[in-house]
VEXDRENTI-937936 format. One record per residue (C-alpha): x, y, z. Coordinates in steps of 0.05 Angstrom, whole numbers, padded with zeros to 5 digits, always signed. Last residue first. Layout:
! residues N
XYZ...
***
This chain:
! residues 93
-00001-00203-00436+00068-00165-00433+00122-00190-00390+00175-00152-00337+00197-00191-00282+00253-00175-00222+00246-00220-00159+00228-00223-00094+00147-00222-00104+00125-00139-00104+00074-00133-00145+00055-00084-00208+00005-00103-00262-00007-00053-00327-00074-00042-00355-00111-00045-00420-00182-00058-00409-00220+00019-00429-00170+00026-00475-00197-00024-00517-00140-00077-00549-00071-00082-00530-00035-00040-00469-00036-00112-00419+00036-00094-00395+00056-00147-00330+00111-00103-00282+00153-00145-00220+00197-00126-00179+00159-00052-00159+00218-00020-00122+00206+00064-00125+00247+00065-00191+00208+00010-00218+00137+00036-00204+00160+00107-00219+00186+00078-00306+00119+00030-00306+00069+00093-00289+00106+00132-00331+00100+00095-00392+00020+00076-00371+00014+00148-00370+00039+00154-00442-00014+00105-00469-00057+00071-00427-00076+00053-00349-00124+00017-00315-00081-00011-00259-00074-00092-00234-00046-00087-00167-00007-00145-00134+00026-00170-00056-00035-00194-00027-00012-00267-00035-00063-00293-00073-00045-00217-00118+00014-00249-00134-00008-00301-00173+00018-00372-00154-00042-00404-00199-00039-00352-00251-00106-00314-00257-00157-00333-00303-00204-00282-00277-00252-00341-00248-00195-00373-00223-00171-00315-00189-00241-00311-00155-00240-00377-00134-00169-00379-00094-00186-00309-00066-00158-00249-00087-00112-00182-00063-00116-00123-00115-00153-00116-00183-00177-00054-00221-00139-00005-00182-00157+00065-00219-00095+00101-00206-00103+00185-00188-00049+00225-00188+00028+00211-00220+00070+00220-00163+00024+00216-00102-00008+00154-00139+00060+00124-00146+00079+00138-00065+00009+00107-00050+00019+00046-00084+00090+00040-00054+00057+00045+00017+00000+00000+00000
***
């Protein structure tokens, strides 16, 4: 929460689309079986174009390990996935 808080102070307001889950309700959003948001330790963020940039360039300077880019499709679900599991990741979706 600190680190979220930190990015949203930097960049203002971050629509948080997905945050800690259940077992069932990952499943239901196709969620990887060790996801990091079972262990309350993910954000998903609607974000987009050059925001989405600067949203993944703060997240990794303030110590965001790992960054999934969803930026294909409708705007409205493109998004960009930050947790914190010890170690460094970047992937697209």
């Amino acid at each position: 929460m600190r680190m979220l808080q930190l990015l949203r102070d930097k960049l203002g307001p971050l629509p948080i689309t997905s945050g800690a889950r259940c077992e069932e309700h990952n499943k239901r959003e196709g969620g990887y079986p060790k996801s990091a948001h079972l262990q309350s330790k993910a954000a998903d963020i609607r974000i987009y174009g050059p925001r989405a940039l600067a949203l993944v360039e703060e997240a990794r300077r303030i110590g965001f390990s790992g960054v999934g880019i969803s930026q294909k499709g409708d705007h409205g679900k493109r998004f960009i996935h930050l947790d914190t599991l010890p170690r460094a990741a970047i992937w697209s979706y």
